[in-house]
TORBA-409368 format. One record per residue (C-alpha): x, y, z; residue number from 0; residue in three letters. Coordinates in Angstrom, 1 decimal. Layout:
! residues N
<atom east="X" north="Y" up="Z" num="NUM" residuo="ALA"/>
...
! end
This chain:
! residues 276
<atom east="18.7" north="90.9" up="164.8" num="0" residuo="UNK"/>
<atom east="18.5" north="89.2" up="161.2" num="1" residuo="UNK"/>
<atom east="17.1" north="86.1" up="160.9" num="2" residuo="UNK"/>
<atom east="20.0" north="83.1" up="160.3" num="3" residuo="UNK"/>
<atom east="18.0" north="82.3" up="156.8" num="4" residuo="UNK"/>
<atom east="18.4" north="85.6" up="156.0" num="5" residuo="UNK"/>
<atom east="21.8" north="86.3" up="156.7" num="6" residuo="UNK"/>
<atom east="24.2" north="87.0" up="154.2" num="7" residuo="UNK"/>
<atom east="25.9" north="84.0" up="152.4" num="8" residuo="UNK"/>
<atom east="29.1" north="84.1" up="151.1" num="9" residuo="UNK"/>
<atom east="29.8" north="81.3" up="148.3" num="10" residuo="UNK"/>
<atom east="32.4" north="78.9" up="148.4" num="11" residuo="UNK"/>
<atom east="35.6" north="78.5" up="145.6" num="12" residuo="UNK"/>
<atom east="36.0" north="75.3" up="143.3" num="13" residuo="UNK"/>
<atom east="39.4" north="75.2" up="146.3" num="14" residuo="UNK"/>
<atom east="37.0" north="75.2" up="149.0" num="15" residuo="UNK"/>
<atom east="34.6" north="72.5" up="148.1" num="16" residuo="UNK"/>
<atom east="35.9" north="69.5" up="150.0" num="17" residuo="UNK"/>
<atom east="36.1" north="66.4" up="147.7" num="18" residuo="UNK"/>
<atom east="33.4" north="63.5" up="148.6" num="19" residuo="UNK"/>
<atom east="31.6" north="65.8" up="151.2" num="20" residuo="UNK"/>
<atom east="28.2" north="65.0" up="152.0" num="21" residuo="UNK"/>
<atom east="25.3" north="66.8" up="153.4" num="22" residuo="UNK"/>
<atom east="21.3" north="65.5" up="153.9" num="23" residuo="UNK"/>
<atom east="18.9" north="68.3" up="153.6" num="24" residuo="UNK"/>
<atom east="15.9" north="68.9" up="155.8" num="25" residuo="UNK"/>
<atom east="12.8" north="67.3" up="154.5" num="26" residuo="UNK"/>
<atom east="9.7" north="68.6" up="153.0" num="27" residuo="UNK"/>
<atom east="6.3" north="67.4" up="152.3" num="28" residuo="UNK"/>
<atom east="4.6" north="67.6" up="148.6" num="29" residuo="UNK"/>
<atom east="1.4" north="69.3" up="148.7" num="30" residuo="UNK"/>
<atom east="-1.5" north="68.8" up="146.1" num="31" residuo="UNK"/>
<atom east="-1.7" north="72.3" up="145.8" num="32" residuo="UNK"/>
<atom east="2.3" north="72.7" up="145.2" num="33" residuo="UNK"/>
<atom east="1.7" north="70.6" up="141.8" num="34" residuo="UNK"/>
<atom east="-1.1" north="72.4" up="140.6" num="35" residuo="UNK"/>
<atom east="0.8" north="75.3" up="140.9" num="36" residuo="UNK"/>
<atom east="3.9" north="74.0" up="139.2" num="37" residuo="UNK"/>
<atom east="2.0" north="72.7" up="136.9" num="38" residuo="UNK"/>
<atom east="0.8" north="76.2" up="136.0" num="39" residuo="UNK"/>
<atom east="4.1" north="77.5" up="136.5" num="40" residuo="UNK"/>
<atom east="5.6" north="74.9" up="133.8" num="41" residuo="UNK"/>
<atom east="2.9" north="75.1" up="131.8" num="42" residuo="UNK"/>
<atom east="2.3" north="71.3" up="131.9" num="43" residuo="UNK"/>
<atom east="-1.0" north="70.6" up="131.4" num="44" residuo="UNK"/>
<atom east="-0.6" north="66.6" up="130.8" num="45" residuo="UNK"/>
<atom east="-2.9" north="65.2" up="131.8" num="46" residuo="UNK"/>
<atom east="-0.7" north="62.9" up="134.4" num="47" residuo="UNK"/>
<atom east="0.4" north="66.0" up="136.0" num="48" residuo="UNK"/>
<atom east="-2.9" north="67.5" up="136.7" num="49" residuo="UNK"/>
<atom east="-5.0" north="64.2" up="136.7" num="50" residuo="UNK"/>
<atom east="-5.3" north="61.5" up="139.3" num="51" residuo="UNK"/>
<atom east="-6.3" north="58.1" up="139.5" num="52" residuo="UNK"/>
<atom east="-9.6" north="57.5" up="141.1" num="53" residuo="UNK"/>
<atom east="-8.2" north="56.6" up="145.2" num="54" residuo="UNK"/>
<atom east="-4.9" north="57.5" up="144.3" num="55" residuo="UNK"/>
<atom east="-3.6" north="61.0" up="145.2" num="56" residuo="UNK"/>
<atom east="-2.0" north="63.8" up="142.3" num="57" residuo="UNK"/>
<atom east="1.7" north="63.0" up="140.8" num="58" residuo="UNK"/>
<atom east="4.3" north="64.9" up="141.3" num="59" residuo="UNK"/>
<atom east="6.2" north="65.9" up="137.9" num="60" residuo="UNK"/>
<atom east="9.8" north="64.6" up="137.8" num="61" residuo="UNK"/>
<atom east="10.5" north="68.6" up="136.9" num="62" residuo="UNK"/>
<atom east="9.6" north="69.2" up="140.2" num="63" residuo="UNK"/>
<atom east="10.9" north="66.4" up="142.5" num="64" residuo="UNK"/>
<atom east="14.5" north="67.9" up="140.6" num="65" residuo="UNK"/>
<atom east="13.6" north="72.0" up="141.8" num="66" residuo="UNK"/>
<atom east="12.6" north="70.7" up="145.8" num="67" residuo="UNK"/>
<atom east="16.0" north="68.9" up="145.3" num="68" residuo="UNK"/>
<atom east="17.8" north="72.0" up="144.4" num="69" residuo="UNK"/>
<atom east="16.2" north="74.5" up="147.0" num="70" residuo="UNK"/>
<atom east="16.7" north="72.0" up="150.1" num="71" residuo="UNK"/>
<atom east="20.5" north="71.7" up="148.5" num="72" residuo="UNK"/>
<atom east="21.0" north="75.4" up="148.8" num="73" residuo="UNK"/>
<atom east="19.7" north="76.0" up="152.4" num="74" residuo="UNK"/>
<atom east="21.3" north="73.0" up="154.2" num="75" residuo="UNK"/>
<atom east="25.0" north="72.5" up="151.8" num="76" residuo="UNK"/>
<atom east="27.9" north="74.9" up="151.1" num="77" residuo="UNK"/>
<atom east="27.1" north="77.3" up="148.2" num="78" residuo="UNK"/>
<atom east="29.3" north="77.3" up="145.7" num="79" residuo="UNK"/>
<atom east="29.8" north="80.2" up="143.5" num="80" residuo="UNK"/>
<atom east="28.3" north="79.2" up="140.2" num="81" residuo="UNK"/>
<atom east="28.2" north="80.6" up="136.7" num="82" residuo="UNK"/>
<atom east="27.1" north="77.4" up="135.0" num="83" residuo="UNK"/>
<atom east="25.1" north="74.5" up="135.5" num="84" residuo="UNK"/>
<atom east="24.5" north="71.2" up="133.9" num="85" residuo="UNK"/>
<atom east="21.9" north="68.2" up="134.6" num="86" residuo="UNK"/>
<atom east="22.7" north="65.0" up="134.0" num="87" residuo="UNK"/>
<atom east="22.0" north="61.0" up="134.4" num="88" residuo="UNK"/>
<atom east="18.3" north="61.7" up="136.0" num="89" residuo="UNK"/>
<atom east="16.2" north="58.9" up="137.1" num="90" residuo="UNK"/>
<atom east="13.0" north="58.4" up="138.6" num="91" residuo="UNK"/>
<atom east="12.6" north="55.0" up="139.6" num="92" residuo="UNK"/>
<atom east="9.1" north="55.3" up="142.2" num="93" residuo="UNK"/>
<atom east="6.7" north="58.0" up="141.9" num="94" residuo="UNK"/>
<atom east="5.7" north="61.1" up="144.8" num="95" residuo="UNK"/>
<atom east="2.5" north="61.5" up="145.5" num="96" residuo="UNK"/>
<atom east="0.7" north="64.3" up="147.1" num="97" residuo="UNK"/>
<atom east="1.1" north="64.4" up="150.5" num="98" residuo="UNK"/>
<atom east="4.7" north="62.6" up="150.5" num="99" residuo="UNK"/>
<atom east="7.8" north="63.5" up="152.2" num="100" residuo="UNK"/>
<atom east="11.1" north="63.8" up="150.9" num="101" residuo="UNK"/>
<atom east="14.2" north="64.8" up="151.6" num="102" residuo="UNK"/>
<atom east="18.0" north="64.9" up="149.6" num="103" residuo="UNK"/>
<atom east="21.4" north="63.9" up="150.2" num="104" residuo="UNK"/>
<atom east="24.5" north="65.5" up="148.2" num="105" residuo="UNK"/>
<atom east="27.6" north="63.9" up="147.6" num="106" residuo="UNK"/>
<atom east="30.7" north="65.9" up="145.8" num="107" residuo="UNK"/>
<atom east="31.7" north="62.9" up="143.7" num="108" residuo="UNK"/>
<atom east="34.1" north="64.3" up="141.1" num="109" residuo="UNK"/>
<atom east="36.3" north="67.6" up="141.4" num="110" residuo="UNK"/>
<atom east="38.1" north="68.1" up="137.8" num="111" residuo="UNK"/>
<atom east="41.4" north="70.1" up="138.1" num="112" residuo="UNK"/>
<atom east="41.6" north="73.1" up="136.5" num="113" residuo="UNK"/>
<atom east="42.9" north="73.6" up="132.5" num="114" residuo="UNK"/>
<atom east="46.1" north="75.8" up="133.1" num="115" residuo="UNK"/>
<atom east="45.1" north="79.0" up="134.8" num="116" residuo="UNK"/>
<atom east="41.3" north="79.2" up="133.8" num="117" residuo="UNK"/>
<atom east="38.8" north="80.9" up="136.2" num="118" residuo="UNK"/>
<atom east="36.3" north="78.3" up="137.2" num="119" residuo="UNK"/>
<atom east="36.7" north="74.6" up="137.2" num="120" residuo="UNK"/>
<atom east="33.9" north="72.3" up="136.8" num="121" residuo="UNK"/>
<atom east="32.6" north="69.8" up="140.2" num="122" residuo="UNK"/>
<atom east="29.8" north="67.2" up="140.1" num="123" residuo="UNK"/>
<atom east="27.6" north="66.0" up="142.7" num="124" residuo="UNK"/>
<atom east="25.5" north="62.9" up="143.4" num="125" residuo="UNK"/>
<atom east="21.9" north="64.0" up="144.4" num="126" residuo="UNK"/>
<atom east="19.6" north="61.7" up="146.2" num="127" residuo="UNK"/>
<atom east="15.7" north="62.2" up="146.8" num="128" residuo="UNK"/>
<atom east="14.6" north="59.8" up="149.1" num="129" residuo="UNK"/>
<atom east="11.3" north="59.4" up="151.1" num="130" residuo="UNK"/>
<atom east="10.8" north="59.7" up="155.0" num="131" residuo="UNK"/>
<atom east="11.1" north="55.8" up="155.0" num="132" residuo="UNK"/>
<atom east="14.3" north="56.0" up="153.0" num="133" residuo="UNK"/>
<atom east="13.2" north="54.6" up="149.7" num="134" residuo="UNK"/>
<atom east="14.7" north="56.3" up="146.5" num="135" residuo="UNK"/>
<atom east="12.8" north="58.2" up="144.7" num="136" residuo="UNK"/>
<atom east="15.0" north="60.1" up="142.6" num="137" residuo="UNK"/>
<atom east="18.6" north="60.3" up="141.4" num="138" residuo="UNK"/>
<atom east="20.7" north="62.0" up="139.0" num="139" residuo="UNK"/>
<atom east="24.0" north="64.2" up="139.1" num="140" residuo="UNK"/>
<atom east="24.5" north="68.0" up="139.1" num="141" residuo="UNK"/>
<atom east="27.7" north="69.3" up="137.7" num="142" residuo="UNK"/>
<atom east="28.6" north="73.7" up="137.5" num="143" residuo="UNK"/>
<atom east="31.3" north="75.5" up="136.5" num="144" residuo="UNK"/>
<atom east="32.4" north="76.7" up="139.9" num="145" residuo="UNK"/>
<atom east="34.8" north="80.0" up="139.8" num="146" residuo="UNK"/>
<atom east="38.2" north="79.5" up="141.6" num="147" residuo="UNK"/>
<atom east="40.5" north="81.4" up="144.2" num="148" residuo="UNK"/>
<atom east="42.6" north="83.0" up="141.7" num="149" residuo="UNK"/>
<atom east="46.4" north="83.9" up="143.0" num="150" residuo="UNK"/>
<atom east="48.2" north="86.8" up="141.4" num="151" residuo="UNK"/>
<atom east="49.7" north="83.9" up="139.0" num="152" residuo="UNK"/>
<atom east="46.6" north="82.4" up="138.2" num="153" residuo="UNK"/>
<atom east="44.9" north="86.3" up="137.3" num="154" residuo="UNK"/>
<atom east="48.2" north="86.6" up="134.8" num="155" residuo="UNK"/>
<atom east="47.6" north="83.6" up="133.0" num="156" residuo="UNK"/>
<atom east="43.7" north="84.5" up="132.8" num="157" residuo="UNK"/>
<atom east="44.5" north="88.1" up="131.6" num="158" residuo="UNK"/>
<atom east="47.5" north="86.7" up="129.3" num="159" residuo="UNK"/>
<atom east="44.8" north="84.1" up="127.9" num="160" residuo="UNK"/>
<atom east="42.0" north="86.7" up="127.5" num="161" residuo="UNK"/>
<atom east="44.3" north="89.1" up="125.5" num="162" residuo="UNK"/>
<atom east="43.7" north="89.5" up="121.9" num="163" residuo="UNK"/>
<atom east="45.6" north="87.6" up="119.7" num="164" residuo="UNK"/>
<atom east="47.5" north="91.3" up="117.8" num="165" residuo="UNK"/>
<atom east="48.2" north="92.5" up="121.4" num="166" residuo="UNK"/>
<atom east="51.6" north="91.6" up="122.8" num="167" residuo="UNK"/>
<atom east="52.0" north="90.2" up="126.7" num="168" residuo="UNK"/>
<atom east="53.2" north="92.7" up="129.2" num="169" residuo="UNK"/>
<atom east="56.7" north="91.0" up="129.8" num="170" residuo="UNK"/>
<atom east="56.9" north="91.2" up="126.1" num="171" residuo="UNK"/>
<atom east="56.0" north="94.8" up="125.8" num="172" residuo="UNK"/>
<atom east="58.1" north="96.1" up="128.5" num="173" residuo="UNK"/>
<atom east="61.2" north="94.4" up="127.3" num="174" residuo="UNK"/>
<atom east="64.2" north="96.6" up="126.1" num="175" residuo="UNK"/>
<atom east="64.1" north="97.0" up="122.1" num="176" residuo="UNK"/>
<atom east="67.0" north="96.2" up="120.9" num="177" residuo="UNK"/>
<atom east="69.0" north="98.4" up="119.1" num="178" residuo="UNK"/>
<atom east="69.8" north="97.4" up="115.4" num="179" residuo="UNK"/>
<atom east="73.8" north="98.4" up="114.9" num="180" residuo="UNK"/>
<atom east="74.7" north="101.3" up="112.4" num="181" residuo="UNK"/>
<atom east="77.4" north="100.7" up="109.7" num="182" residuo="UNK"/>
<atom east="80.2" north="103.5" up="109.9" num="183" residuo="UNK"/>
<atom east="79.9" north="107.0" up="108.0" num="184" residuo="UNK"/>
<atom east="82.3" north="107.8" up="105.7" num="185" residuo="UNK"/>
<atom east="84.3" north="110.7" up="106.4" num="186" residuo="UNK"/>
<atom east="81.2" north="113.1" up="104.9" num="187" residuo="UNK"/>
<atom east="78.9" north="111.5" up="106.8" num="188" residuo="UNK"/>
<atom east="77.7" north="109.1" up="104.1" num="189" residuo="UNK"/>
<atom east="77.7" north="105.5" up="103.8" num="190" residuo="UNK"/>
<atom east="81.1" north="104.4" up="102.3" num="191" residuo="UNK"/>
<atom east="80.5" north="102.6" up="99.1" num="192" residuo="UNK"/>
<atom east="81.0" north="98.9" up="99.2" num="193" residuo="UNK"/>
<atom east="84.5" north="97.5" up="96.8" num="194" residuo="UNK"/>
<atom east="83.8" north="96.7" up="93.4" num="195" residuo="UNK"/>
<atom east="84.7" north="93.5" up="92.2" num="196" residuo="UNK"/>
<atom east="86.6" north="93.2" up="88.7" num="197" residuo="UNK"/>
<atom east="84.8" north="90.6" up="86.2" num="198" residuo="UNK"/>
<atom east="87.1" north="88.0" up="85.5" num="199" residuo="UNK"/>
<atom east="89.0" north="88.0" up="81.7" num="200" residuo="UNK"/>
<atom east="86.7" north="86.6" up="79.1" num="201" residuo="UNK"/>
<atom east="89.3" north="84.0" up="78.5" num="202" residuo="UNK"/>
<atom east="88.7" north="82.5" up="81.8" num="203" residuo="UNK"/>
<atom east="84.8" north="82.3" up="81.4" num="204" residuo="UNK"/>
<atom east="83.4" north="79.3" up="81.2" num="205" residuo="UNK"/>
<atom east="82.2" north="78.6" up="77.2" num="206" residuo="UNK"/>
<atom east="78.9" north="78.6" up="77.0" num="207" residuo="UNK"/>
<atom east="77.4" north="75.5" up="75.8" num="208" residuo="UNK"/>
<atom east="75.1" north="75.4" up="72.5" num="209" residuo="UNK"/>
<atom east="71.6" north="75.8" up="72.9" num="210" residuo="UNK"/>
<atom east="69.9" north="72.5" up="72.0" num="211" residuo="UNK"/>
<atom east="69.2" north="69.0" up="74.0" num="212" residuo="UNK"/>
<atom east="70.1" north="68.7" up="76.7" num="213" residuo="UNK"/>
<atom east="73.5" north="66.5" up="77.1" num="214" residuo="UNK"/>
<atom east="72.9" north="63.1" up="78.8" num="215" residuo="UNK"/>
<atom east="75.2" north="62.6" up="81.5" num="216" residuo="UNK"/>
<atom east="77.1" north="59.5" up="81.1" num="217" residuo="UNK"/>
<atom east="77.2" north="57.5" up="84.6" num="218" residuo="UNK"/>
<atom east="80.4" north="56.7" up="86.0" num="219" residuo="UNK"/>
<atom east="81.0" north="52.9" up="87.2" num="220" residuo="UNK"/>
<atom east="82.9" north="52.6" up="90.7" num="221" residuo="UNK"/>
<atom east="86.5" north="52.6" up="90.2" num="222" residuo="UNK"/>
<atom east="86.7" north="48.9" up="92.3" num="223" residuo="UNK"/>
<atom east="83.8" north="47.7" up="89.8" num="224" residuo="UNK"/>
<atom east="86.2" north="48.5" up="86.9" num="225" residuo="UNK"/>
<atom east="89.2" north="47.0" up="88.0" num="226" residuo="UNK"/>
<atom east="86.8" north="43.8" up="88.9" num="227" residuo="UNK"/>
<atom east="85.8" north="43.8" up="85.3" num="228" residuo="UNK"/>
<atom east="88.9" north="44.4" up="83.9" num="229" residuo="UNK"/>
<atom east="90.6" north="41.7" up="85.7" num="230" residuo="UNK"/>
<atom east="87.7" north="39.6" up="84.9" num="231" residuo="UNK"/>
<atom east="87.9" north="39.8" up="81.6" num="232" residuo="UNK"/>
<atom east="91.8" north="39.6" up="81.4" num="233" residuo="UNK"/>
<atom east="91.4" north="36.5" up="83.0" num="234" residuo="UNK"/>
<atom east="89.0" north="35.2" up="80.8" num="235" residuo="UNK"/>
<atom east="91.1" north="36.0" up="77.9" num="236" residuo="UNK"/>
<atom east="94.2" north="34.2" up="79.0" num="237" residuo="UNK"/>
<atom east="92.3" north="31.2" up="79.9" num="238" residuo="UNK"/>
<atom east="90.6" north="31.0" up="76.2" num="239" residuo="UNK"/>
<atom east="93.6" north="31.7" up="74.2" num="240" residuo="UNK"/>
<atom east="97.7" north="31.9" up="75.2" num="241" residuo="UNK"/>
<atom east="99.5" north="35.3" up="75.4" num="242" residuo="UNK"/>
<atom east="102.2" north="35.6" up="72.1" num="243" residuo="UNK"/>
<atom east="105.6" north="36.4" up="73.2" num="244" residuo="UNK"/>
<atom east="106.6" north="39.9" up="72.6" num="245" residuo="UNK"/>
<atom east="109.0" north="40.6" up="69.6" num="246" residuo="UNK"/>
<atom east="112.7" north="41.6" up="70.0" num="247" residuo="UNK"/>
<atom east="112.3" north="45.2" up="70.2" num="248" residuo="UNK"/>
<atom east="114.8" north="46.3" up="66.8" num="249" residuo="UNK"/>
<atom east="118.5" north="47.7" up="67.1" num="250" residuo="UNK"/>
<atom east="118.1" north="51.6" up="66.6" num="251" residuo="UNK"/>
<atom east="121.4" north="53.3" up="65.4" num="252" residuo="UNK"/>
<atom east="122.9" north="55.0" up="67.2" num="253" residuo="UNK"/>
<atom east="123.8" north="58.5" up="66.6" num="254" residuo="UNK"/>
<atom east="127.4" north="58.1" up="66.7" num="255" residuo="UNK"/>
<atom east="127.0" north="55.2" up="63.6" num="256" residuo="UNK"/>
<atom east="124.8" north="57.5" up="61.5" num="257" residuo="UNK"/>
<atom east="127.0" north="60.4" up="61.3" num="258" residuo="UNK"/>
<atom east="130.3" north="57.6" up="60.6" num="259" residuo="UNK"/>
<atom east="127.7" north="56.4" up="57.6" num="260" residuo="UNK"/>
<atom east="127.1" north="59.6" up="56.0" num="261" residuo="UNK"/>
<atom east="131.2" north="60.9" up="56.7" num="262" residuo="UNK"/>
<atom east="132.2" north="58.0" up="54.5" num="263" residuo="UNK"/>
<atom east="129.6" north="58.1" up="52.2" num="264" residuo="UNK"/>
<atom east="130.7" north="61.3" up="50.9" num="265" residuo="UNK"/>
<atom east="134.2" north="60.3" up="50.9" num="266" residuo="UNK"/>
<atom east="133.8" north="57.8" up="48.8" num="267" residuo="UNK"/>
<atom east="132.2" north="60.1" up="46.3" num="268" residuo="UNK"/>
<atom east="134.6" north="61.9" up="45.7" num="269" residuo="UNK"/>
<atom east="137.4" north="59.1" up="45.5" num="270" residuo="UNK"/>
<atom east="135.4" north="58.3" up="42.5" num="271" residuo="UNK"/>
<atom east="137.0" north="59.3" up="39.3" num="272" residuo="UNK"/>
<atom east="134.8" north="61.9" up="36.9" num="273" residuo="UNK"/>
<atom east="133.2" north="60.4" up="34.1" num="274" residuo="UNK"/>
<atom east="134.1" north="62.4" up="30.9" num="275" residuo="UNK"/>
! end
């Protein structure tokens, strides 16, 4: 029979983690011989994590206060199934000595939905490491990148998201081409030739103008401004001086007393008598 600590573990999804669970660890005692170690381990020599004060028992390291926190978390709390992790907000506000005993209580405090259909989503959790007499000791968050349950919608938009850029989607690729129409063949098989269009006479081009400066376009007033300023301006004529009266148009003759003028005119001519 395998042992229950050594039985296999199967991590949890970012969907299985239930929002604001909690779960307090077993506890565990500091040894002086567990610092020196981690000390070694660390490679922190400091003298106030290898020294102690004379009557006073060894420091723990905040490092390590952090790493007990982390392997209680992972025998007593659901593991989730991690590919990134991130430490954040720590605080250490009493010291561990040798010979103390801790324990810590996780909190999921924050659960951020995922961006569109990524593969992990990222959840934080409060960690508490209090003593046996339940005074705080240390306290910080934990956030990871926890991998999600991924649907067969969800693996689309992952595989759609991780295509290269050139490569064209799979609804896109399988989609009918379509078919670009032909223009008809002429009756040897060729392309009938398109119409030509006659030029137009050279009497109806348009003269070219001569090549110089440019002609300034003169602008056009509004046809209601004109008529404003034309009245305007007739009225301000009248009102200076007085209109004169228009002249008797003249008597034209007529065509029937021209042609009696000239008649007799020639008459009389020749009623005269010849001068010798």
């Amino acid at each position: 029979m395998v042992p229950a600590i050594l039985a296999p573990i199967e991590p949890l999804s970012f969907d299985d983690l239930p929002l604001g669970g909690e779960w307090t660890t077993r506890r565990r005692t500091i040894s002086d011989s567990e610092i020196a170690l981690f000390a070694g381990v660390a490679g922190d020599f400091s003298p106030l994590s290898i020294e102690a004060a004379p009557g006073h028992a060894r420091v723990a390291p905040p490092a390590l206060l952090v790493a007990v926190a982390v392997g209680l978390g992972t025998i007593d709390m659901p593991v989730p199934s991690v590919e990134e992790w991130a430490w954040l907000n720590w605080k250490f506000p009493r010291p561990v000595h040798a010979g103390d005993t801790i324990y810590a209580r996780w909190t999921l405090t924050q659960k951020r939905p995922p961006i569109g259909g990524a593969p992990n989503s990222i959840v934080v959790w409060r960690v508490d490491v209090l003593t046996a007499d339940g005074v705080l000791c240390a306290e910080g968050e934990v956030g990871a990148k926890v991998r999600r349950h991924l649907g067969a919608r969800d693996r689309e938009r992952v595989q759609e998201a991780v295509a290269p850029a050139g490569a064209a989607p799979a609804a896109v690729a399988s989609a009918p081409r379509r078919r670009r129409r032909r223009r008809p063949a002429g009756a040897n098989g060729t392309l009938p030739e398109p119409p030509v269009v006659a030029a137009p006479p050279a009497s109806a081009a348009k003269p070219e103008r001569a090549a110089g400066a440019p002609r300034r376009r003169r602008r056009r007033r509004p046809a209601g401004a004109a008529a404003r300023d034309g009245e305007s301006a007739g009225a301000s004529v009248s009102a200076a001086e007085p209109r004169p009266a228009p002249a008797p148009a003249a008597a034209q003759p007529t065509a029937s007393a021209t042609e009696r003028g000239g008649l007799s005119g020639v008459i009389r001519r020749l009623r005269q008598p010849r001068r010798t």
